[in-house]
C-alpha positions in Angstrom: 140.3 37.1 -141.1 140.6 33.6 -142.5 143.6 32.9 -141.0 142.8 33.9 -137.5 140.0 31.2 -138.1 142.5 28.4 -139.3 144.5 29.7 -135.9 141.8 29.4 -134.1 140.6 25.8 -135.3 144.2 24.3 -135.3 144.5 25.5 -131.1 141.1 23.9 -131.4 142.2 20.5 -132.5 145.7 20.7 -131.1 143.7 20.8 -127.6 142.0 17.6 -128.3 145.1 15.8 -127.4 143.4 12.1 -127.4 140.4 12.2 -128.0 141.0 12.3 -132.5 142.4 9.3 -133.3 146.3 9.2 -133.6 146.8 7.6 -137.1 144.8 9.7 -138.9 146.2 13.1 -140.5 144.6 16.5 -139.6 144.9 19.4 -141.6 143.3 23.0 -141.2 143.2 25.1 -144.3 141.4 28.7 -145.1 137.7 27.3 -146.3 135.6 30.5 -148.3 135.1 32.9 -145.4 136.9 30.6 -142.5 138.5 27.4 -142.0 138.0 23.7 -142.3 139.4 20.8 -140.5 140.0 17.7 -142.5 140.6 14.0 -141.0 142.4 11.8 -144.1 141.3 14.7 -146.4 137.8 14.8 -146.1 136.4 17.7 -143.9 135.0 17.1 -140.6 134.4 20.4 -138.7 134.1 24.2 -140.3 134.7 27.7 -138.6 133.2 30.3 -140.0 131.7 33.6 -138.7 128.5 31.1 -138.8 130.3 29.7 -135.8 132.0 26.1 -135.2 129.9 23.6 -137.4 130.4 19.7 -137.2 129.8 17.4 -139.8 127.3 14.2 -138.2 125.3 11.0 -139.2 122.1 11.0 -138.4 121.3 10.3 -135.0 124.3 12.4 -134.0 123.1 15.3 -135.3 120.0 15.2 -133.6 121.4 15.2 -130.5 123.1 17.7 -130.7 120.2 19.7 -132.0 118.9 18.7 -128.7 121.4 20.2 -127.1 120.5 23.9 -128.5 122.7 23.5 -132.0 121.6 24.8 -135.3 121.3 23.9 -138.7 124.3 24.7 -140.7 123.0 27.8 -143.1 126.8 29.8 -144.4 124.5 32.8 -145.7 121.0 33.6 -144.4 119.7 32.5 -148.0 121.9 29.6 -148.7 120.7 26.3 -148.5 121.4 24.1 -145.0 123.7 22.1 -144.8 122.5 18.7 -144.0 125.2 16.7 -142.4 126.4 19.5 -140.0 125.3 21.2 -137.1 126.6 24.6 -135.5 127.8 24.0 -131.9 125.7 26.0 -129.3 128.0 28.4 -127.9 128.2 26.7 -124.3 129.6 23.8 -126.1 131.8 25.5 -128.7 133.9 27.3 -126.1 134.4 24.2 -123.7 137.2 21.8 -125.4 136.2 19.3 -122.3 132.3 19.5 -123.7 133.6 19.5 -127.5 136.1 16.4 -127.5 133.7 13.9 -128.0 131.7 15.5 -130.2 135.0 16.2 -132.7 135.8 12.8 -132.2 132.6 11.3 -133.8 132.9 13.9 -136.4 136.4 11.9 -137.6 134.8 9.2 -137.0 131.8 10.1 -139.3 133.4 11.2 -141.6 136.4 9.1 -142.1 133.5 6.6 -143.2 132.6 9.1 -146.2 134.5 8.4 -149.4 137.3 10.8 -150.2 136.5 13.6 -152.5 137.7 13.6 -156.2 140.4 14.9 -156.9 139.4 18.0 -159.6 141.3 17.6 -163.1 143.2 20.6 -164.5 140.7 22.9 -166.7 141.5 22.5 -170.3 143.1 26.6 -171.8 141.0 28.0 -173.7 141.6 28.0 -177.2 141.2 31.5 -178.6 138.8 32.3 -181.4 
């Protein structure tokens, strides 16, 4: 299932011809249950069976909570994730509808610092 999500999300972002910013790598990978697109290796939209979710500042986010979207939640007892927002389904499915809101998702998040790369864990020593 994964990998009909990272499918999905790399049609997704292929479509946006554009409107995502030509200098700047994109990447899909498999991301827990789904996929995540990354701009410059920091993510910037998730698919999961939650549903499209784009990571926001602010006063983005709001508006698009206006516009019927949804606090990010991955399981019904998980915390929310703050900085993204699940696409209403009307926007979702419309690439015309969803282009500019991908393209201040890069934006946003190429303005977040890169993530850490994790060190190697230490073997354990046996006792």
């Amino acid at each position: 299932m994964p990998k009909d999500f990272v499918a999905h999300l790399q049609a997704l972002i292929g479509d946006m011809g554009r409107a995502l910013p030509a200098d700047v790598p994109i990447d899909c990978k498999r991301f827990f249950g789904g996929a995540a697109a990354y701009a410059d290796g920091r993510i910037f939209v998730t698919l999961t069976p939650v549903g499209l979710a784009v990571k926001l500042g602010e006063l983005d986010r709001e508006a698009l909570m206006q516009m019927g979207g949804t606090p990010l939640r991955y399981f019904p007892k998980a915390p929310i994730k703050k900085a993204y927002v699940v696409a209403p389904e009307n926007l979702a499915g419309n690439t015309d509808l969803l282009k500019p809101w991908l393209a201040r998702s890069v934006a946003y998040a190429l303005t977040l610092p890169k993530p850490k790369k994790k060190k190697p864990k230490k073997p354990r020593a046996d006792v």
